[in-house]
N, C-alpha and C positions, 0 to 999 in steps of 0.2 A: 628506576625510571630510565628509560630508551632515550640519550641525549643523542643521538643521531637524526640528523637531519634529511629527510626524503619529500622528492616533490610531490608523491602520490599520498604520502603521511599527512603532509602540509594541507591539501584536498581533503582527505577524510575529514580531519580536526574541524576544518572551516564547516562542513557540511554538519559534525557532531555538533558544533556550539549554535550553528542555526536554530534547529530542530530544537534543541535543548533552553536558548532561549525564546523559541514559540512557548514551548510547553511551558515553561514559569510563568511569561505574563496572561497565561490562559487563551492562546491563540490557535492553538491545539491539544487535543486531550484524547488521553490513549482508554481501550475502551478493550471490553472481550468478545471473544466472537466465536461462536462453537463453531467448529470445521465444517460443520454441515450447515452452518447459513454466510460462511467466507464469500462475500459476492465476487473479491477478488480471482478468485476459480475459474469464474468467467475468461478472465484472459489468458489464466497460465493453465490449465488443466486439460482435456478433454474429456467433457465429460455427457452425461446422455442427455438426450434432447429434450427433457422434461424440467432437470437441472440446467441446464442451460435456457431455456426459455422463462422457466422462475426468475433468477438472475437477472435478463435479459432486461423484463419487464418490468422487476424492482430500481432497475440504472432510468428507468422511461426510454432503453432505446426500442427502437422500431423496426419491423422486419418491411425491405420493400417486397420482397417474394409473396406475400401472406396478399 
């Protein structure tokens, strides 16, 4: 075990034991997701404007253009 102490360690841990006690008392629940319906993609991808508009309209956002 890493007894060294680091301020950005310190950060992760705190953010690790958050997440970790959501997930126990059932506050959130981790789930699978085939690649191909990731609606996350949306933000970090570029992807074509058919996949992006599926996406789009599964979040309920709205295009002002349209």
């Amino acid at each position: 075990m890493n007894l060294v102490f680091h301020a950005r360690t310190k950060h992760i841990e705190v953010h690790y034991h958050y997440v970790r006690e959501r997930f126990s008392i059932g506050e959130i629940s981790l789930a699978y997701v085939a690649t191909q319906d990731n609606i996350e993609d949306l933000f970090t991808k570029a992807l074509p404007r058919e996949k992006f508009e599926a996406f789009r309209e599964a979040l309920g956002l709205l295009s002002f253009v349209d």
